[in-house]
Jmol script that loads the backbone (N, CA, C; Angstrom):
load data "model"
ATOM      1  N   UNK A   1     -31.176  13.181 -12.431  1.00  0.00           N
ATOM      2  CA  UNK A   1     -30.186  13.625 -11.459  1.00  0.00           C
ATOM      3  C   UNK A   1     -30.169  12.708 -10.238  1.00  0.00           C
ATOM      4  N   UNK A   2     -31.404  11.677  -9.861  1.00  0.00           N
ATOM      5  CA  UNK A   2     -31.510  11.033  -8.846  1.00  0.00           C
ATOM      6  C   UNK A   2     -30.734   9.973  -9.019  1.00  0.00           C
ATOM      7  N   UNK A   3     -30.054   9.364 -10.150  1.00  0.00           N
ATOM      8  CA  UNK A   3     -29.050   8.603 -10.656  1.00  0.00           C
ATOM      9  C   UNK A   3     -27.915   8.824 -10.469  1.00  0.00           C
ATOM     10  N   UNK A   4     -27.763   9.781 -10.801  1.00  0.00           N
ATOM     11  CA  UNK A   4     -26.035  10.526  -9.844  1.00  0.00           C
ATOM     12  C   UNK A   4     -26.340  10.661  -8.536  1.00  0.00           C
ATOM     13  N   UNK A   5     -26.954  11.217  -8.273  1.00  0.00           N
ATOM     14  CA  UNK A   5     -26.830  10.669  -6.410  1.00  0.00           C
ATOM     15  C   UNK A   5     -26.431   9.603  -5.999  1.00  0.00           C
ATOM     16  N   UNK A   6     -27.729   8.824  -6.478  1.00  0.00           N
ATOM     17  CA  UNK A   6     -27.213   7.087  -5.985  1.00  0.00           C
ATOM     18  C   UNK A   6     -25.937   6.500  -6.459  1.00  0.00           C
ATOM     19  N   UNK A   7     -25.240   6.915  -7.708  1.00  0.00           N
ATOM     20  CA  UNK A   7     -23.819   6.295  -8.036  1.00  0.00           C
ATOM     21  C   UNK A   7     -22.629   7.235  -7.026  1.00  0.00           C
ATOM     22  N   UNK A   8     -23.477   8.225  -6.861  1.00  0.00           N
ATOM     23  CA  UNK A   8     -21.987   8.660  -6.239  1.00  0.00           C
ATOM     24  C   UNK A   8     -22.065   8.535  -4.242  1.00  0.00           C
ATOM     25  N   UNK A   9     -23.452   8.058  -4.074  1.00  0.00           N
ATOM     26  CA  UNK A   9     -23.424   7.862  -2.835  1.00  0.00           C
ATOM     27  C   UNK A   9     -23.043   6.393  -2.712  1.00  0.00           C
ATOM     28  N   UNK A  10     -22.775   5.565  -3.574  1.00  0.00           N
ATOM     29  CA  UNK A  10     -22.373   4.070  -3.445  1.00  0.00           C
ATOM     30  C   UNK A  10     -21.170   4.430  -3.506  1.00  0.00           C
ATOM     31  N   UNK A  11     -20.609   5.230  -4.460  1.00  0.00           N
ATOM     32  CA  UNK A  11     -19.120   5.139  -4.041  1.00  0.00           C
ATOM     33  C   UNK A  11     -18.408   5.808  -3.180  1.00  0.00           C
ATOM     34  N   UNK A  12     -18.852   6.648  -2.678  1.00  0.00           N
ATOM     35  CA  UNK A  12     -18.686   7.196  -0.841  1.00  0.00           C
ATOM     36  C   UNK A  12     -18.899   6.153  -0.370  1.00  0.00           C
ATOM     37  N   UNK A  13     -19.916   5.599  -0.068  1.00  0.00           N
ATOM     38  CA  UNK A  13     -20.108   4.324   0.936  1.00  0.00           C
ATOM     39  C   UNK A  13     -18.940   3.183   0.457  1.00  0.00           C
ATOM     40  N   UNK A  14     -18.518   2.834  -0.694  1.00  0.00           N
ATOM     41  CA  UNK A  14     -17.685   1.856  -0.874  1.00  0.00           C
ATOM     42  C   UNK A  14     -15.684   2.491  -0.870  1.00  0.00           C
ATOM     43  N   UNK A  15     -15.477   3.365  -1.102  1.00  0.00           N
ATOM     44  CA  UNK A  15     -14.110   4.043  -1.041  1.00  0.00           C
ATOM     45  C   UNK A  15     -13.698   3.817  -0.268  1.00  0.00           C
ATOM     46  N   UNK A  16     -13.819   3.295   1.222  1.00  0.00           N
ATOM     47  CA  UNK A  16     -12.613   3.070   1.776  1.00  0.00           C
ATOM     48  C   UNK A  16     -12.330   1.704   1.538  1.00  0.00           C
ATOM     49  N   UNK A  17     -13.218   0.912   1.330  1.00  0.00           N
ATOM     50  CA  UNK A  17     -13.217  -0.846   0.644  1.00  0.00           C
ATOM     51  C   UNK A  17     -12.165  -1.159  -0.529  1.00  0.00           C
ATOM     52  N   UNK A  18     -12.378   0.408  -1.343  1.00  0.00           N
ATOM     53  CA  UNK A  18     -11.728   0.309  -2.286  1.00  0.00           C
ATOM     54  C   UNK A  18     -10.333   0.853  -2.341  1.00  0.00           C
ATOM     55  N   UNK A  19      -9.953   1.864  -1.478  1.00  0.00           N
ATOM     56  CA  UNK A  19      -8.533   1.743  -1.133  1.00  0.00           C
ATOM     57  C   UNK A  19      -8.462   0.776  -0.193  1.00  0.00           C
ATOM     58  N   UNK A  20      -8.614   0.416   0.313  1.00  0.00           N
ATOM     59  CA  UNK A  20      -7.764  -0.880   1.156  1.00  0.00           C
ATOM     60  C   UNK A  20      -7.498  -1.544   0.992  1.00  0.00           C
ATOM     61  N   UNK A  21      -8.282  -2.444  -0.572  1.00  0.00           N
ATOM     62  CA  UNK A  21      -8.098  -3.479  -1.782  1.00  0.00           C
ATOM     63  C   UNK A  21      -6.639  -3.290  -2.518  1.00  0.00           C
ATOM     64  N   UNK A  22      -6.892  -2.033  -2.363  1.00  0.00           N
ATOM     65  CA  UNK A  22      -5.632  -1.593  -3.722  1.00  0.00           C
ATOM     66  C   UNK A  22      -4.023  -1.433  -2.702  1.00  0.00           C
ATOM     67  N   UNK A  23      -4.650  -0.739  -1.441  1.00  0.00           N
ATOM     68  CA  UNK A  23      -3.032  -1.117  -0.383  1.00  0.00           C
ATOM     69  C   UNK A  23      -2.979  -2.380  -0.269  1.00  0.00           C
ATOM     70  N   UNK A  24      -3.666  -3.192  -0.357  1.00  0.00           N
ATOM     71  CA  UNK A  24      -3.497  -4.655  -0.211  1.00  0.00           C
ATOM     72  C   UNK A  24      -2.586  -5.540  -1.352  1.00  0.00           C
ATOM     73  N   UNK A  25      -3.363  -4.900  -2.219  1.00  0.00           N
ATOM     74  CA  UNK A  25      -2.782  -5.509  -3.534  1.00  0.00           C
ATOM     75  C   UNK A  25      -1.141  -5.023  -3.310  1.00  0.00           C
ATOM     76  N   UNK A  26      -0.636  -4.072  -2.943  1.00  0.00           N
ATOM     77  CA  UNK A  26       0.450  -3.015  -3.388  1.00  0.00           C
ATOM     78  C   UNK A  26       1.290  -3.529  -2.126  1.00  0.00           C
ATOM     79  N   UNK A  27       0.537  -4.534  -0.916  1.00  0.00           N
ATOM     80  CA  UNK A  27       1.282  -4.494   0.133  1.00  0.00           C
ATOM     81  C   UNK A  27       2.109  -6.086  -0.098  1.00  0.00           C
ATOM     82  N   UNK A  28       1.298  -6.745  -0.995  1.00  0.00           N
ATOM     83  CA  UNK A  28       1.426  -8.290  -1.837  1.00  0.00           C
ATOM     84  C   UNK A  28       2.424  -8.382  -2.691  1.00  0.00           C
ATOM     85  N   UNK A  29       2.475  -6.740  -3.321  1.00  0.00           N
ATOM     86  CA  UNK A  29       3.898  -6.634  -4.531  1.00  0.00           C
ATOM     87  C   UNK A  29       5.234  -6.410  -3.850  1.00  0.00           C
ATOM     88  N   UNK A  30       4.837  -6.186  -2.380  1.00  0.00           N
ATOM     89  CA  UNK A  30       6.177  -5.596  -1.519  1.00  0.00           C
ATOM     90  C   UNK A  30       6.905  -6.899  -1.449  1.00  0.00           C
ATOM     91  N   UNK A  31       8.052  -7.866  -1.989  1.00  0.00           N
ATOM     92  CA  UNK A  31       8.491  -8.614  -1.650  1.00  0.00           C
ATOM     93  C   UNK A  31       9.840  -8.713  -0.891  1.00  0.00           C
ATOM     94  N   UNK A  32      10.048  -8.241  -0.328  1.00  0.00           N
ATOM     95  CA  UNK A  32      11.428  -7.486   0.535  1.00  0.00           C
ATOM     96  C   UNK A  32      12.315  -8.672   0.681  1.00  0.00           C
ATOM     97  N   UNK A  33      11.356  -9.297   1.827  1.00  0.00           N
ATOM     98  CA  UNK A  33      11.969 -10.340   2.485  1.00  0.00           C
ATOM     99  C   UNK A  33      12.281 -11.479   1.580  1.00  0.00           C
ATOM    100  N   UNK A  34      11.182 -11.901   0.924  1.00  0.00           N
ATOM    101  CA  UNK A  34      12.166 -13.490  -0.571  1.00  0.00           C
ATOM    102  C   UNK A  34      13.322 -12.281  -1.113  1.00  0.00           C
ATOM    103  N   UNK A  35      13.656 -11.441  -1.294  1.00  0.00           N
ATOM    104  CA  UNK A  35      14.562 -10.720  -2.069  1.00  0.00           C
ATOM    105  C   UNK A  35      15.638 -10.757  -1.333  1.00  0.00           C
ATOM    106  N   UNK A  36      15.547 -10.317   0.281  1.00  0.00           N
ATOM    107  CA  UNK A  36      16.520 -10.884   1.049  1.00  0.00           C
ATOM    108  C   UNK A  36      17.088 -12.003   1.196  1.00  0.00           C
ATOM    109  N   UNK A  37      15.617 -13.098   1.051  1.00  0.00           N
ATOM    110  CA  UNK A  37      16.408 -14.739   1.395  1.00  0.00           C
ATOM    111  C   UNK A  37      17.110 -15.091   0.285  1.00  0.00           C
ATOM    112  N   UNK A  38      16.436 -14.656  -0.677  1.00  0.00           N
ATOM    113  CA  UNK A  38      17.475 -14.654  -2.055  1.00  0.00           C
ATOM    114  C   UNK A  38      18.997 -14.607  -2.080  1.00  0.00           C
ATOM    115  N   UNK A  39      19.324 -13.245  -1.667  1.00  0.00           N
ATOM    116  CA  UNK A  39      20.599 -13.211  -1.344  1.00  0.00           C
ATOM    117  C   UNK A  39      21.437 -13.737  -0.120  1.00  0.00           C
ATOM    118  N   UNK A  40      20.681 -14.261   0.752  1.00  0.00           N
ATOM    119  CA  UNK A  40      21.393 -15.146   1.395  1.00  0.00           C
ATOM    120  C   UNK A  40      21.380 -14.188   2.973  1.00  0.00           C
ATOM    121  N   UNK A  41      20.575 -13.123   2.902  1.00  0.00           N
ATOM    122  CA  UNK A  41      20.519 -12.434   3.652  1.00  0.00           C
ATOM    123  C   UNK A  41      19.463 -12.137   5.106  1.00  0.00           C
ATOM    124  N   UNK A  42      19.491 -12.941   5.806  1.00  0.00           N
ATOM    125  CA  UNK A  42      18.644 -13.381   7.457  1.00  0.00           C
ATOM    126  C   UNK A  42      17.678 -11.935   7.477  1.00  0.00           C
ATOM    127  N   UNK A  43      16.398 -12.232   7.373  1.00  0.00           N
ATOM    128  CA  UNK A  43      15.380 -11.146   8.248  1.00  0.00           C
ATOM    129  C   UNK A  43      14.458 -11.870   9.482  1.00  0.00           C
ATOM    130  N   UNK A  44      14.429 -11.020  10.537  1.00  0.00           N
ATOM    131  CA  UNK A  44      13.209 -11.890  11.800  1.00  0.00           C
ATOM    132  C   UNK A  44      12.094 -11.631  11.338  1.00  0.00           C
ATOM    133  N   UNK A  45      11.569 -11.241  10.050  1.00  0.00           N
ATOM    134  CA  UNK A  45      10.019 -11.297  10.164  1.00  0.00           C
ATOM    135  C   UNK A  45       9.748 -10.604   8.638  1.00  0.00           C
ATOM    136  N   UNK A  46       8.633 -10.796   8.216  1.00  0.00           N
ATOM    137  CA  UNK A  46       8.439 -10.638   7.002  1.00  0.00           C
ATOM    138  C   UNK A  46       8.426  -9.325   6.184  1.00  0.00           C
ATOM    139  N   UNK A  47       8.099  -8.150   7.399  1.00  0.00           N
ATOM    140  CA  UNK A  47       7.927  -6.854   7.437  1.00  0.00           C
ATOM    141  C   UNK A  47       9.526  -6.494   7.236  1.00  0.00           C
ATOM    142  N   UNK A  48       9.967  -6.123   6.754  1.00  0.00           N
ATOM    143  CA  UNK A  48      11.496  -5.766   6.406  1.00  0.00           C
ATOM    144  C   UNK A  48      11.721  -4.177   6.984  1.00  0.00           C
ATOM    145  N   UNK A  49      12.265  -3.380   7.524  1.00  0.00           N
ATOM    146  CA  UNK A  49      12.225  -2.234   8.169  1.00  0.00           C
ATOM    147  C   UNK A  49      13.023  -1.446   6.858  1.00  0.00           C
ATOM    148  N   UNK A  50      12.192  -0.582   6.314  1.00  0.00           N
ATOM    149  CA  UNK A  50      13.014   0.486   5.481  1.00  0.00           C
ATOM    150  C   UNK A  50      14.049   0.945   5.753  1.00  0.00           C
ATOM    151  N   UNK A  51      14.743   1.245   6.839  1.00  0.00           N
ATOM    152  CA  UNK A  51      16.227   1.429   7.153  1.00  0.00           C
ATOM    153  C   UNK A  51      16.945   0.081   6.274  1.00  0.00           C
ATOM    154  N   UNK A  52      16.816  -1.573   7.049  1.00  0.00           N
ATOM    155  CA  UNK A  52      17.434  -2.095   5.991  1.00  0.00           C
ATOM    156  C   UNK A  52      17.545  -2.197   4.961  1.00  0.00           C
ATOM    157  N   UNK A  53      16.159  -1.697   4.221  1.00  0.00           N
ATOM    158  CA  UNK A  53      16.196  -1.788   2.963  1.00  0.00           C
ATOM    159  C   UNK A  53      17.267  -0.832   1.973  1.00  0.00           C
ATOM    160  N   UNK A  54      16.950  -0.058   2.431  1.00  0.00           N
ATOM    161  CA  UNK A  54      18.097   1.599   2.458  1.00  0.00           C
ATOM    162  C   UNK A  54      19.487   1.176   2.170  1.00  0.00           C
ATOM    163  N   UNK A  55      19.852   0.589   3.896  1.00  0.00           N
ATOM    164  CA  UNK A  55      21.325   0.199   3.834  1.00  0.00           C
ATOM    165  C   UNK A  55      21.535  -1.091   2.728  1.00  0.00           C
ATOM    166  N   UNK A  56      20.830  -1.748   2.182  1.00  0.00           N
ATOM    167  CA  UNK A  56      21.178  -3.275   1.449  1.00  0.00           C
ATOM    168  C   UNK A  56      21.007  -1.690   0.307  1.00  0.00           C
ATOM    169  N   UNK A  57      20.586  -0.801  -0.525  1.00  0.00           N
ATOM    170  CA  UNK A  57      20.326  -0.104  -1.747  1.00  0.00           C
ATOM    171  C   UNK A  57      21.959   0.421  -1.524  1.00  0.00           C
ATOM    172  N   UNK A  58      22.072   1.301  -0.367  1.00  0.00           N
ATOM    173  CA  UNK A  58      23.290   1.768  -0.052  1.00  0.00           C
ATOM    174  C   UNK A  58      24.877   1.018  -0.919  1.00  0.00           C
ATOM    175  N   UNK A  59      24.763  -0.702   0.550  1.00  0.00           N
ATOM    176  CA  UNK A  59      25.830  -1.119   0.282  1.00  0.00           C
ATOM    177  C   UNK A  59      26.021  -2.205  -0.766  1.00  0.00           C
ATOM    178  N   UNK A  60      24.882  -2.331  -1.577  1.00  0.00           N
ATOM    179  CA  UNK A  60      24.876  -3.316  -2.532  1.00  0.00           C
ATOM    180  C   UNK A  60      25.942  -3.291  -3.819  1.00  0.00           C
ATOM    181  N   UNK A  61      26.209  -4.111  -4.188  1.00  0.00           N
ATOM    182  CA  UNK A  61      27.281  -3.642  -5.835  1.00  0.00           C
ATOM    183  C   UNK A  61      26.369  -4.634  -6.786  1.00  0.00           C
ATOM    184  N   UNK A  62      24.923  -4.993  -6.767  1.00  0.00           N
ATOM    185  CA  UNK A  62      24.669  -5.847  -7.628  1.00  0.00           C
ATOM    186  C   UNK A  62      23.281  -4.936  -7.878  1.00  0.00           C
ATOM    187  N   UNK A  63      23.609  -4.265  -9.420  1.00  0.00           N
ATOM    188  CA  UNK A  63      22.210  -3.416  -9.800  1.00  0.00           C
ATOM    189  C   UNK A  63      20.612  -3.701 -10.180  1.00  0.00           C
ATOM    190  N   UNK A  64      20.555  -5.144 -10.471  1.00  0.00           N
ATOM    191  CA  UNK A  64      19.866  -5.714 -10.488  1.00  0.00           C
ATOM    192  C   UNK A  64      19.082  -5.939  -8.985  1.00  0.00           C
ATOM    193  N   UNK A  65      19.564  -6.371  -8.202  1.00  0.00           N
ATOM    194  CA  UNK A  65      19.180  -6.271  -6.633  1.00  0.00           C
ATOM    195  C   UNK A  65      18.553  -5.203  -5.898  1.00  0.00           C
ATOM    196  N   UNK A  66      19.499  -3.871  -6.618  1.00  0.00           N
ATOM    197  CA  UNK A  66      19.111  -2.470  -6.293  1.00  0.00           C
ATOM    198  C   UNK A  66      18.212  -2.161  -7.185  1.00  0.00           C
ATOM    199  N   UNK A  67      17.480  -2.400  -7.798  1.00  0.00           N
ATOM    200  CA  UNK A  67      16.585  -1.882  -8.957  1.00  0.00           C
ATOM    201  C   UNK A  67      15.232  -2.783  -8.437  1.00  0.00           C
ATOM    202  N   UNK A  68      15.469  -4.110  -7.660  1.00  0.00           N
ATOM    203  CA  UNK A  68      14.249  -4.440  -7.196  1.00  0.00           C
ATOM    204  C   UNK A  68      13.850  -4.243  -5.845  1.00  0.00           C
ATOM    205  N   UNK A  69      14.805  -3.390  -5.245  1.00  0.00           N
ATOM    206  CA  UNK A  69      14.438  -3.084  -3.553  1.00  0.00           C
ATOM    207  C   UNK A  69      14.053  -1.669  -4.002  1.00  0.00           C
ATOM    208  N   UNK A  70      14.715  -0.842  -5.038  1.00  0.00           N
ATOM    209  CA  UNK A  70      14.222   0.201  -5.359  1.00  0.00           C
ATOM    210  C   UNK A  70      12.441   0.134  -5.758  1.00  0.00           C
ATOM    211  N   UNK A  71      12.568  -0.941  -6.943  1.00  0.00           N
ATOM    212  CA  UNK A  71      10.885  -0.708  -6.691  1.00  0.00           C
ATOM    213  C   UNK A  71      10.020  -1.427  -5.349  1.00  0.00           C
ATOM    214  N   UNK A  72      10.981  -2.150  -4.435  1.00  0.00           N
ATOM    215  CA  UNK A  72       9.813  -2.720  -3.300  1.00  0.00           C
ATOM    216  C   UNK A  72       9.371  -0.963  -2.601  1.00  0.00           C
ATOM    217  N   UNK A  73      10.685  -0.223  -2.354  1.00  0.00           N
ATOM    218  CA  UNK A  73      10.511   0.950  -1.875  1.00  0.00           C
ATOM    219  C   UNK A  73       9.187   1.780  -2.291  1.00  0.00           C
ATOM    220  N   UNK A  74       9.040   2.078  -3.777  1.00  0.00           N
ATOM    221  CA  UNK A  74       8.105   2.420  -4.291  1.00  0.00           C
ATOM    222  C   UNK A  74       6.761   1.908  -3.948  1.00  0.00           C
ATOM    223  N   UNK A  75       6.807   0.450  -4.233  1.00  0.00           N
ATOM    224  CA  UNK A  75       5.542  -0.367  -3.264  1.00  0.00           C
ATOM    225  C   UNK A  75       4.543   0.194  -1.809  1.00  0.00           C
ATOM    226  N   UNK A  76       5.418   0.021  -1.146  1.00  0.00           N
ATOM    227  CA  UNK A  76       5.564  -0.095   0.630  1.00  0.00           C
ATOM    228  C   UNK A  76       4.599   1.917   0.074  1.00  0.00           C
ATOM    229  N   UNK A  77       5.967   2.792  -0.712  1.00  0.00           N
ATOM    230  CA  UNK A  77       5.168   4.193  -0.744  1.00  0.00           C
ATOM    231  C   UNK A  77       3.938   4.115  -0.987  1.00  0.00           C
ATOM    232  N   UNK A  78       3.521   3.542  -1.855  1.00  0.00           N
ATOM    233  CA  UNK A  78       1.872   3.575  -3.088  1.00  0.00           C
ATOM    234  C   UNK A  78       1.278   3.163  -1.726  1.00  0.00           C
ATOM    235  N   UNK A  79       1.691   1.748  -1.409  1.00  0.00           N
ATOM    236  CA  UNK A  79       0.899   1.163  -0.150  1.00  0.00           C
ATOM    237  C   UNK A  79       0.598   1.948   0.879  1.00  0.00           C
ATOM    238  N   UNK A  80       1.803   2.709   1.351  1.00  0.00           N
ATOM    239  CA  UNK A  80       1.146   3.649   2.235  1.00  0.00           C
ATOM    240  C   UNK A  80      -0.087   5.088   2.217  1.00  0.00           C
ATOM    241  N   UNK A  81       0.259   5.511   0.912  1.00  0.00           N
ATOM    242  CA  UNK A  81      -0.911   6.451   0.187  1.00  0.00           C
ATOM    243  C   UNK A  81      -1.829   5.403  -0.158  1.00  0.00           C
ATOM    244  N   UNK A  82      -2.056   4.661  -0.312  1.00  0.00           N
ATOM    245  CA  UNK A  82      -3.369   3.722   0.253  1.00  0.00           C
ATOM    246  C   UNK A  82      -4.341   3.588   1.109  1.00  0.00           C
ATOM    247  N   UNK A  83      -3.545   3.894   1.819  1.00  0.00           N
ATOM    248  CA  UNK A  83      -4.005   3.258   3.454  1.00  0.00           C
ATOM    249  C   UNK A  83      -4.451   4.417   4.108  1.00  0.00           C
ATOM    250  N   UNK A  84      -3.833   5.927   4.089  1.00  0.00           N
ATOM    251  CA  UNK A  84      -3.989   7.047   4.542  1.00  0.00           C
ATOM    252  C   UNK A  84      -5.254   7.329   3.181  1.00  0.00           C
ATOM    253  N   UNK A  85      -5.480   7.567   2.431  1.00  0.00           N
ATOM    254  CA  UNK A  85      -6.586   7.273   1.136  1.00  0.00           C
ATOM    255  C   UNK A  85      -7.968   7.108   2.166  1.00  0.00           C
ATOM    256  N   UNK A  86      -7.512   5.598   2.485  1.00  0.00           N
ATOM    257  CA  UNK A  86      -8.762   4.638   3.246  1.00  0.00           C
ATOM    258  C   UNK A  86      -9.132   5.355   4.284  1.00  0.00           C
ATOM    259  N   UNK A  87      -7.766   5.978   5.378  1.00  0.00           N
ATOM    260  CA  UNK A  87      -8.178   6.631   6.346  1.00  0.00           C
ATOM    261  C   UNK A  87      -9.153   7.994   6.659  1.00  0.00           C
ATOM    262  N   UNK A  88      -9.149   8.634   5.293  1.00  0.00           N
ATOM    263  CA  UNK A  88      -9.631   9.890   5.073  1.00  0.00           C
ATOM    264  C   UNK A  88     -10.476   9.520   4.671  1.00  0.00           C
ATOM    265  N   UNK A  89     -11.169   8.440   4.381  1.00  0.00           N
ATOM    266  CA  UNK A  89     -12.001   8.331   3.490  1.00  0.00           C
ATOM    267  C   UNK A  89     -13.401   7.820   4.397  1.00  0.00           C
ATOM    268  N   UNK A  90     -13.106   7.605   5.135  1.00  0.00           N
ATOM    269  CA  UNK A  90     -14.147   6.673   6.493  1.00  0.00           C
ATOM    270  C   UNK A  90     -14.859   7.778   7.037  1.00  0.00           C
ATOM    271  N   UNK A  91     -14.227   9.189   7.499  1.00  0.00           N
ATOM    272  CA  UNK A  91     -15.216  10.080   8.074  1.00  0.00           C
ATOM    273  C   UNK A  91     -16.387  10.098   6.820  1.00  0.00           C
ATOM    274  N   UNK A  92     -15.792  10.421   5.719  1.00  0.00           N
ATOM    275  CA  UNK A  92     -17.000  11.017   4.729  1.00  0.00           C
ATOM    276  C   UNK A  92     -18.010   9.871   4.629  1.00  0.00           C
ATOM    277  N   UNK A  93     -17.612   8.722   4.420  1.00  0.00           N
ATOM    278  CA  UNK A  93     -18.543   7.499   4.483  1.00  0.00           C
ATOM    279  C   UNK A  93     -19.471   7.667   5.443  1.00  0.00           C
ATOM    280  N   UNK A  94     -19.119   7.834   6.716  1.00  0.00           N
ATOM    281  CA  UNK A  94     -19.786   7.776   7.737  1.00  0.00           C
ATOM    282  C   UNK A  94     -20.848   9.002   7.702  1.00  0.00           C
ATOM    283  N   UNK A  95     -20.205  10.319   7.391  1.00  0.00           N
ATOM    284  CA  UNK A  95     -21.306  10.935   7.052  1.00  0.00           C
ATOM    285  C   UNK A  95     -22.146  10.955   5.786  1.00  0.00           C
ATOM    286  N   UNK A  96     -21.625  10.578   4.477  1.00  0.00           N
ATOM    287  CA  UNK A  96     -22.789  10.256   3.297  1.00  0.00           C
ATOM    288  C   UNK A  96     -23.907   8.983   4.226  1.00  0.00           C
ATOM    289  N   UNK A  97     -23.294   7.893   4.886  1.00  0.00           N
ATOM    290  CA  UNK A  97     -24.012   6.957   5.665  1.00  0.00           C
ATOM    291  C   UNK A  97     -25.277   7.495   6.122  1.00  0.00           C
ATOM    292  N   UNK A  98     -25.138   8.490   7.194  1.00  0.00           N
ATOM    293  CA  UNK A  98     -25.859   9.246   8.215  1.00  0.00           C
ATOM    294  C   UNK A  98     -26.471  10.137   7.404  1.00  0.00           C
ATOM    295  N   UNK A  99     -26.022  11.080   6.522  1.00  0.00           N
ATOM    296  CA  UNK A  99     -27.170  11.786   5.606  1.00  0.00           C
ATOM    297  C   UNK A  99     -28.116  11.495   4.912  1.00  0.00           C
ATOM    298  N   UNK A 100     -28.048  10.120   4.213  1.00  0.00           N
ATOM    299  CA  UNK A 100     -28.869   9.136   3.208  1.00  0.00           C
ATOM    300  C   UNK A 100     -29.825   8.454   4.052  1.00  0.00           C
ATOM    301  N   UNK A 101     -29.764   7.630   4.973  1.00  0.00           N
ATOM    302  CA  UNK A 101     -30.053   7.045   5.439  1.00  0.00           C
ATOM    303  C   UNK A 101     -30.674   7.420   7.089  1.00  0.00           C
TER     304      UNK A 101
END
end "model"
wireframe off; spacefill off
backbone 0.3
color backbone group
């Protein structure tokens, strides 16, 4: 049983490492902005604001276009349940930390 302790107190101690890897990864698949320059379409910064993204899904007539801002949308979501993941995940670390140790 002292074996399950130690595997599951490594992965308390490592879980927020490990969502933040995976919002990372998910924040890398978000390609908004080449999708914009693609179309010929000006952004100030790489972070694309979900409103535009919205309005380009909105006023687009090319489904192909809309089917890949649709999944950046999806992205940016996962990414954000990522990150809130990581956030919840730091108190408990901190206390498996402080109990073990």
């Amino acid at each position: 049983m002292d074996a399950y302790n130690d595997y599951t107190s490594i992965f308390l101690l490592l879980s927020p490492l490990f969502f933040y890897i995976i919002a990372v990864i998910f924040r890398l698949l978000d390609n908004s902005a080449l999708l914009f320059l693609q179309k010929e379409i000006f952004v100030e910064s790489s972070n694309v604001p979900l409103e535009a993204i919205q309005e380009q899904i909105d006023s687009s007539a090319d489904p192909k276009f809309k089917k890949l801002l649709r999944r950046t949308l999806v992205f940016r979501k996962i990414h954000r349940v990522f990150i809130i993941l990581m956030i919840a995940a730091l108190p408990v670390t901190v206390i498996t930390y402080f109990t073990l140790f």
